[in-house]
N, CA, C and O atoms as CSV, one atom per row, in Angstrom:
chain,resi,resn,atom,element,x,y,z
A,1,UNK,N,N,43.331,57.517,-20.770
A,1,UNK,CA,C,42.175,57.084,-21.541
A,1,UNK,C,C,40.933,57.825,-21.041
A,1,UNK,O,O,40.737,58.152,-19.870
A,2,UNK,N,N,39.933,58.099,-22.317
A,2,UNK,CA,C,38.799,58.961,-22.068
A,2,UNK,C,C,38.077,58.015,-21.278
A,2,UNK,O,O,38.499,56.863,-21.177
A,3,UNK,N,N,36.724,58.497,-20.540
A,3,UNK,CA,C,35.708,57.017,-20.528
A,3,UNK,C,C,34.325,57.406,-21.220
A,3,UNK,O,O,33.817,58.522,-21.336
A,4,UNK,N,N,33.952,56.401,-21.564
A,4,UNK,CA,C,32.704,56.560,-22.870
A,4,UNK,C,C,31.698,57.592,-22.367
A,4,UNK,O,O,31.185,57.680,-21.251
A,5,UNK,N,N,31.521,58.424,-23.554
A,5,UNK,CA,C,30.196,59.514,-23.163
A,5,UNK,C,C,28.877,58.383,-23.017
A,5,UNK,O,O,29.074,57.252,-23.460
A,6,UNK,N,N,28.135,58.563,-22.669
A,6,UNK,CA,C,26.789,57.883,-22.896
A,6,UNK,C,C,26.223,58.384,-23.795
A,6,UNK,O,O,25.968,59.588,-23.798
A,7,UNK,N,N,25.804,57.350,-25.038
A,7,UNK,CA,C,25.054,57.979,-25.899
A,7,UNK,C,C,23.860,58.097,-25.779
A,7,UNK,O,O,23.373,59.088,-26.322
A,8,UNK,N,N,22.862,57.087,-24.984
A,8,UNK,CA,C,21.562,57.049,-24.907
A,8,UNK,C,C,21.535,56.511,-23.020
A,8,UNK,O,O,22.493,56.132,-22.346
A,9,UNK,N,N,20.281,56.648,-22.661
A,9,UNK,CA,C,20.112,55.866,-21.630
A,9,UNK,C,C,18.930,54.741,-22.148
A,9,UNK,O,O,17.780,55.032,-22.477
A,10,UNK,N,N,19.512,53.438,-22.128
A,10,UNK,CA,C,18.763,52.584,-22.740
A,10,UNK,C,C,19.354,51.540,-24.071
A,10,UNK,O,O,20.328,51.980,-24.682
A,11,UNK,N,N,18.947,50.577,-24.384
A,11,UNK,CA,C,19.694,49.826,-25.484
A,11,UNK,C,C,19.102,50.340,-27.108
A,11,UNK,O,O,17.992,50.869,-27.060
A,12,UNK,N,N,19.658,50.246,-28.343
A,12,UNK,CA,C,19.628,50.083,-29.371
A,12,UNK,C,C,18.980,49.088,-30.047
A,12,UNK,O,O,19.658,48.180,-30.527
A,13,UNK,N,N,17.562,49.089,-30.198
A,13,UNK,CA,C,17.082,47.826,-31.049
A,13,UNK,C,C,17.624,47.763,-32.148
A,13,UNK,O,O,17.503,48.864,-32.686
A,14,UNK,N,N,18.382,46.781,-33.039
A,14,UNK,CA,C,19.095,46.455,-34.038
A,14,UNK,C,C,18.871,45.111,-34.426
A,14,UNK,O,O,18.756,44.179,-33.630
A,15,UNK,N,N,18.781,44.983,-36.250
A,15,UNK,CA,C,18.345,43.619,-36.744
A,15,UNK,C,C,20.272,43.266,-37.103
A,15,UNK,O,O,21.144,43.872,-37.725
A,16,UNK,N,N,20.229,42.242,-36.476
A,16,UNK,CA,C,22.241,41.661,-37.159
A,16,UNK,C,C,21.355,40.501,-38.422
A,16,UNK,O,O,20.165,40.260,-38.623
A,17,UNK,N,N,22.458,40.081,-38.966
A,17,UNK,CA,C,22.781,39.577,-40.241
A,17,UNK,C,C,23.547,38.707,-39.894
A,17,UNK,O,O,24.734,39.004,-39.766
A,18,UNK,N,N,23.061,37.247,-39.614
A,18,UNK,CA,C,23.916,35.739,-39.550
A,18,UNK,C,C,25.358,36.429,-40.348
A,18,UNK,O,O,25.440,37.187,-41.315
A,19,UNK,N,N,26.486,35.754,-39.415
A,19,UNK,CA,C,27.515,35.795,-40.321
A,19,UNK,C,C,27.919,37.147,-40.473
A,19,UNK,O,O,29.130,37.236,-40.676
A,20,UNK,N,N,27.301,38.251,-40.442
A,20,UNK,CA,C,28.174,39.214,-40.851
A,20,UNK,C,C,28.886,39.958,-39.404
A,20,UNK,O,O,28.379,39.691,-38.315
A,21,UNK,N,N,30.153,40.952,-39.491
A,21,UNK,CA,C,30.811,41.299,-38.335
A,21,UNK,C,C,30.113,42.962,-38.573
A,21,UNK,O,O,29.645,43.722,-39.421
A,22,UNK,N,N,30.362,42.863,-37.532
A,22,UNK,CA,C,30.147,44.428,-36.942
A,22,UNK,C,C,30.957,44.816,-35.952
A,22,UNK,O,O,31.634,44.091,-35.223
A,23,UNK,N,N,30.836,46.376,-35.946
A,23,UNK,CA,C,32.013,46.979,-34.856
A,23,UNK,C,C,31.022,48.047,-33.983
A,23,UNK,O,O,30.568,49.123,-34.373
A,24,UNK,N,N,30.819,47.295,-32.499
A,24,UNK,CA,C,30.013,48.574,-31.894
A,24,UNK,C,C,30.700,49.338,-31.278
A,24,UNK,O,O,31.769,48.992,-30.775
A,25,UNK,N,N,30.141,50.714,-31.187
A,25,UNK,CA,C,30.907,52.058,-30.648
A,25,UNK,C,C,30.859,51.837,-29.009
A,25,UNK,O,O,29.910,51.697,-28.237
A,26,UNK,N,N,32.015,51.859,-28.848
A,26,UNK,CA,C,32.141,51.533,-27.138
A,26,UNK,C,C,32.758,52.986,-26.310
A,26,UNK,O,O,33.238,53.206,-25.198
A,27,UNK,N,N,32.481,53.715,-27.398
A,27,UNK,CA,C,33.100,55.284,-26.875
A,27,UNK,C,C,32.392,56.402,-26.510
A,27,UNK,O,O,32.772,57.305,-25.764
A,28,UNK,N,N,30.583,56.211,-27.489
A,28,UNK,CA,C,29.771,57.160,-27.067
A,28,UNK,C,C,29.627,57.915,-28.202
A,28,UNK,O,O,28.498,58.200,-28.602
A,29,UNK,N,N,30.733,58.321,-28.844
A,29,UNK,CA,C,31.012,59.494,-29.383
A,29,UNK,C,C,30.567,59.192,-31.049
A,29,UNK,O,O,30.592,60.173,-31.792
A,30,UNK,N,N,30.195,57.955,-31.590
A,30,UNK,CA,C,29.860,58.337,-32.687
A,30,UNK,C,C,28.542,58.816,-33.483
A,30,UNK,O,O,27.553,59.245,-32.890
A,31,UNK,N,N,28.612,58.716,-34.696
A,31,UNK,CA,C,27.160,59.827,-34.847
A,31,UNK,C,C,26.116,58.794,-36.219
A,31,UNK,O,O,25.287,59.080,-37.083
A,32,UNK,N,N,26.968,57.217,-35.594
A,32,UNK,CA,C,26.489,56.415,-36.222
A,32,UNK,C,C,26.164,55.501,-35.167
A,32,UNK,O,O,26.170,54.326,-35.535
A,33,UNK,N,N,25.836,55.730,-33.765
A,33,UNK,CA,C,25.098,55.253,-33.254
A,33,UNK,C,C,24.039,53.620,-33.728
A,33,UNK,O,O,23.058,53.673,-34.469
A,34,UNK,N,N,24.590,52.271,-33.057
A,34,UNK,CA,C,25.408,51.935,-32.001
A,34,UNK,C,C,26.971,51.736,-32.507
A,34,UNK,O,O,27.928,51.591,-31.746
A,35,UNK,N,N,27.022,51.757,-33.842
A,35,UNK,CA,C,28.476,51.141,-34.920
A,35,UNK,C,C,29.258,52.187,-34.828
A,35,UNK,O,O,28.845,53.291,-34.474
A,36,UNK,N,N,30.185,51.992,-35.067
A,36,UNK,CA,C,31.560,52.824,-35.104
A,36,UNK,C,C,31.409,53.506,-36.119
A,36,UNK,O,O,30.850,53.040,-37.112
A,37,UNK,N,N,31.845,54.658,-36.072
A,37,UNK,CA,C,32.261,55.568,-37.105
A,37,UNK,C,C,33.736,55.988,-37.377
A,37,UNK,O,O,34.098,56.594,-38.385
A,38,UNK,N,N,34.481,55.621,-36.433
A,38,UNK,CA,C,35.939,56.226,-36.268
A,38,UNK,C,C,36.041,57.504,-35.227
A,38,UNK,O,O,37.117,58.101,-35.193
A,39,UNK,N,N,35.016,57.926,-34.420
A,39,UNK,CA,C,34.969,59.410,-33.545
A,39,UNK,C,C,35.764,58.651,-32.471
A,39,UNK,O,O,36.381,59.459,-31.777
A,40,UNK,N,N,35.989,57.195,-32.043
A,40,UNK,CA,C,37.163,56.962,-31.129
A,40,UNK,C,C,38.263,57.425,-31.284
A,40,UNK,O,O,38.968,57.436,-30.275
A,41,UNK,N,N,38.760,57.895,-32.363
A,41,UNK,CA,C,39.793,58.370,-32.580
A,41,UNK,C,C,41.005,59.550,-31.356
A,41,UNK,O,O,40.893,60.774,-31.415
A,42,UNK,N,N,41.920,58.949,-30.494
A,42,UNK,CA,C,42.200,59.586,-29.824
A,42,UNK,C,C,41.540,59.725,-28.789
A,42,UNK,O,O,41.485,60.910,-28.458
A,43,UNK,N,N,40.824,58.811,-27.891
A,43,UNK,CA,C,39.942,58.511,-26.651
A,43,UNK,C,C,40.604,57.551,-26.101
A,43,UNK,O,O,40.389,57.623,-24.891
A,44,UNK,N,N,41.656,56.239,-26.458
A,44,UNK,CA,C,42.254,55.578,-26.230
A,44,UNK,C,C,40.672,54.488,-25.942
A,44,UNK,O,O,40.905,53.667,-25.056
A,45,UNK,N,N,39.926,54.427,-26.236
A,45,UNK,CA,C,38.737,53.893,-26.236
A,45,UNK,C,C,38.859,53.083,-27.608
A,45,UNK,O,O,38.988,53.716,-28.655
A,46,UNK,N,N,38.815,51.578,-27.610
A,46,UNK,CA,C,38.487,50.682,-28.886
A,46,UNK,C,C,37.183,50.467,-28.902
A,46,UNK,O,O,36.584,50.366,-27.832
A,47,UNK,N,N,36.312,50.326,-30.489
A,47,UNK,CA,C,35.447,49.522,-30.580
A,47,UNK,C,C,35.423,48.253,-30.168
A,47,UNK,O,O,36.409,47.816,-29.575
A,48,UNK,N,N,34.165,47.335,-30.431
A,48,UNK,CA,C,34.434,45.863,-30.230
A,48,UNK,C,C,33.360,45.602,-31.190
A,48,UNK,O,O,32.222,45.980,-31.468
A,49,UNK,N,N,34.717,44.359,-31.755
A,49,UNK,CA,C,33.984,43.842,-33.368
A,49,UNK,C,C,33.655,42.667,-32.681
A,49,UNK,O,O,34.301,41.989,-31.882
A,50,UNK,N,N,32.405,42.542,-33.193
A,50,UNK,CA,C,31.643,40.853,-33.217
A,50,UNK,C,C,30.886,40.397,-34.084
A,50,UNK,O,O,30.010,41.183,-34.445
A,51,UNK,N,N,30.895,39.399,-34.565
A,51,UNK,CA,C,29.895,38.541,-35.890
A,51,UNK,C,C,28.633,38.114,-35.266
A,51,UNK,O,O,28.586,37.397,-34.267
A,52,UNK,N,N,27.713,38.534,-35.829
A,52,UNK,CA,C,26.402,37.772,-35.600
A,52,UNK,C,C,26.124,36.198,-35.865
A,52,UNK,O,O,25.966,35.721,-36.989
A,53,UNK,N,N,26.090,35.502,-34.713
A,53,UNK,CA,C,25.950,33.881,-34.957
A,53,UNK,C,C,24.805,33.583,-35.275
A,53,UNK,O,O,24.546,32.394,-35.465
A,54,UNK,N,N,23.596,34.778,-35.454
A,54,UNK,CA,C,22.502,34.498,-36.130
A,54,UNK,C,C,21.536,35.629,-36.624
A,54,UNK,O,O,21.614,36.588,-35.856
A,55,UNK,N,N,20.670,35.835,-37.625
A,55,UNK,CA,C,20.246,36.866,-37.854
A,55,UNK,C,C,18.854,37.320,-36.663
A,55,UNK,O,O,17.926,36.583,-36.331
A,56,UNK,N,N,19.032,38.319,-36.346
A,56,UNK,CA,C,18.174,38.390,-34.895
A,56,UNK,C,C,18.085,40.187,-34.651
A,56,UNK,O,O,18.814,41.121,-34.986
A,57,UNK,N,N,16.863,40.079,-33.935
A,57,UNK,CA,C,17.074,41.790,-33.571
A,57,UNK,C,C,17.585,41.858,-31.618
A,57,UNK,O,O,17.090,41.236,-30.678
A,58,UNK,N,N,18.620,42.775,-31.631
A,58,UNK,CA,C,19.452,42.147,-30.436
A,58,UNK,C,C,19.381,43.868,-29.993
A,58,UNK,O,O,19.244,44.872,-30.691
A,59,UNK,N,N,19.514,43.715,-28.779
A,59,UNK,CA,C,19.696,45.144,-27.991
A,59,UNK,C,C,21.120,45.857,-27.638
A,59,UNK,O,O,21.635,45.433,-26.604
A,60,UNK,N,N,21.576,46.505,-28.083
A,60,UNK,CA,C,22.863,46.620,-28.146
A,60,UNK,C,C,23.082,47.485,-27.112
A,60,UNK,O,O,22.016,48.022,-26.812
A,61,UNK,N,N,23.913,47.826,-26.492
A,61,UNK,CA,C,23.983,48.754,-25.170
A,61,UNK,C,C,24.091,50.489,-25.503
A,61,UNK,O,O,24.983,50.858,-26.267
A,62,UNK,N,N,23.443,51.193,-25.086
A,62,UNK,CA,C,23.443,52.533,-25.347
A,62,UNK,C,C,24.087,53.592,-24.518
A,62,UNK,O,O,24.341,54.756,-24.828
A,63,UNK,N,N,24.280,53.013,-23.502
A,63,UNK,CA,C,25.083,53.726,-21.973
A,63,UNK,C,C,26.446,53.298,-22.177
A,63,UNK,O,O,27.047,53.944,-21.319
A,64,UNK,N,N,27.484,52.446,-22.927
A,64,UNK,CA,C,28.686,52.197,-22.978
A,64,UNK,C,C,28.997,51.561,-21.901
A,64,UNK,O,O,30.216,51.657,-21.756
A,65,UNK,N,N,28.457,50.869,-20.944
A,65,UNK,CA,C,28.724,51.016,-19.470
A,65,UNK,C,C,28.589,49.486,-19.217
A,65,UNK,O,O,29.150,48.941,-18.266
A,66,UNK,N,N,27.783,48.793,-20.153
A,66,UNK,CA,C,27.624,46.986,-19.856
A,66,UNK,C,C,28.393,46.433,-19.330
A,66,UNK,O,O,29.242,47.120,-18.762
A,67,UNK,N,N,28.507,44.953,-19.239
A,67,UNK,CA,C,29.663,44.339,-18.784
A,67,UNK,C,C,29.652,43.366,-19.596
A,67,UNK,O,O,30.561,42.562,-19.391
A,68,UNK,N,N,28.936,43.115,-20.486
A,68,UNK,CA,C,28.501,42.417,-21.540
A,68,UNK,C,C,28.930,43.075,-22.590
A,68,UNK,O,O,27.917,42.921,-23.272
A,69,UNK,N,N,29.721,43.763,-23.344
A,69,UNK,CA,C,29.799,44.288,-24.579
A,69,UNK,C,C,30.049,43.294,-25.749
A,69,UNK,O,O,30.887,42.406,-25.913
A,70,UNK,N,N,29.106,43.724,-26.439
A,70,UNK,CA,C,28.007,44.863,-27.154
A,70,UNK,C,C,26.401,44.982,-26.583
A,70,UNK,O,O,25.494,45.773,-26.842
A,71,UNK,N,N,26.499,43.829,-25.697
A,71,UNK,CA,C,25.151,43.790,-25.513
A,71,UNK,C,C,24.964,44.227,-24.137
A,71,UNK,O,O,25.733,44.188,-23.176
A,72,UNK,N,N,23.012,44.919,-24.336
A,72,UNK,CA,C,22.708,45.898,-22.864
A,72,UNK,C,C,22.912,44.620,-21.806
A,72,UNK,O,O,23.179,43.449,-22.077
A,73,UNK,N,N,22.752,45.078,-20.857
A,73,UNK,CA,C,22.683,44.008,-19.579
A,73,UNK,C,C,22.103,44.835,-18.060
A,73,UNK,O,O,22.343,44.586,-16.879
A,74,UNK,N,N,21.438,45.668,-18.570
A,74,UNK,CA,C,20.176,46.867,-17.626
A,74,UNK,C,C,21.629,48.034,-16.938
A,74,UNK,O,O,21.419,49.076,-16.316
A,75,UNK,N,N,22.619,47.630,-17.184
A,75,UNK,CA,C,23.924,49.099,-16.506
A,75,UNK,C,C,22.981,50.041,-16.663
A,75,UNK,O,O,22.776,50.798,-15.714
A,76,UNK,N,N,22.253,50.181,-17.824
A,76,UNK,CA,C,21.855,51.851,-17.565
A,76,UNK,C,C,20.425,52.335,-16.638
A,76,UNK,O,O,20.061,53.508,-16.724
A,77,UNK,N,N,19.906,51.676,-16.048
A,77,UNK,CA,C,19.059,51.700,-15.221
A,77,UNK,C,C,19.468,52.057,-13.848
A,77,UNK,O,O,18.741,52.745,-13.131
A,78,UNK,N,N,20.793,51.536,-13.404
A,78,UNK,CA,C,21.829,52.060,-12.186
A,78,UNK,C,C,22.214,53.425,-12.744
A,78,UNK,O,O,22.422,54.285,-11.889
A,79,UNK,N,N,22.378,53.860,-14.297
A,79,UNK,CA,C,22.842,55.128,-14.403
A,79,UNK,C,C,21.565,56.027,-14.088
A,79,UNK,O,O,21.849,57.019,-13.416
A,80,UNK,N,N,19.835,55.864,-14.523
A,80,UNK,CA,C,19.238,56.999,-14.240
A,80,UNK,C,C,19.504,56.660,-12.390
A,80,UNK,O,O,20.076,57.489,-11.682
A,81,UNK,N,N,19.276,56.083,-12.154
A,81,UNK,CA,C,19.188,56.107,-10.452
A,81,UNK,C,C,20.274,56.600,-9.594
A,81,UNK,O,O,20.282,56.556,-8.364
A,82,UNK,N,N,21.564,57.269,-10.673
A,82,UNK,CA,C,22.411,57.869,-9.538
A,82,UNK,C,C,22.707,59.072,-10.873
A,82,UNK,O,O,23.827,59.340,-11.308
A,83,UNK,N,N,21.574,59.603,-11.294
A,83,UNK,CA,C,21.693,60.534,-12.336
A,83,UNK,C,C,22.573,60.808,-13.467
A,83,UNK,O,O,22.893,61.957,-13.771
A,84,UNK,N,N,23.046,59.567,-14.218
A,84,UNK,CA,C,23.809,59.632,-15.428
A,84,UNK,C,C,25.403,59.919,-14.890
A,84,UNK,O,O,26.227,60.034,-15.797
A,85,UNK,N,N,25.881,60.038,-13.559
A,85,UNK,CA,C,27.013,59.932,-13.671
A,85,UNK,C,C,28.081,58.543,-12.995
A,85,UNK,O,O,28.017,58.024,-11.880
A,86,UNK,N,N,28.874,58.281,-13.966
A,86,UNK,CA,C,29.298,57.666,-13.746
A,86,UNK,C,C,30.918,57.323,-13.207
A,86,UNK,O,O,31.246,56.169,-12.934
């Protein structure tokens, strides 16, 4: 298995939609940034689908690296401080 490129250093401000599901990119690699596009394809890397339990603007993780997925939880702040590698 690949491990996720980092797409950003930093979270994704995003408005969710009570009720509706979404699939965030947990691979890095898509170019639909934070949602899946299908570029997991062959990374052995899954998205992770979750429904919004309320309509809200939520920070979604941009470093792939949380422990919280989908959501940031500061991982990428340990990434600038040991220079993006992980």
């Amino acid at each position: 298995m690949m491990k996720p490129k980092i797409a950003q250093i930093g979270p994704y401000e995003v408005e969710l939609k009570e009720g509706k599901r979404y699939l965030w990119c947990a691979c890095g690699r898509s170019k639909d940034q934070p949602f899946c596009d299908g570029s997991h394809e062959g990374t052995g890397i899954k998205p992770v689908s979750f429904k919004a339990e309320k309509s809200e603007k939520a920070a979604l993780c941009g470093c792939k690296h949380t422990k919280h997925p989908p959501y940031c939880d500061g991982t990428h702040e340990t990434i600038e401080k040991i220079g993006g590698d992980f």
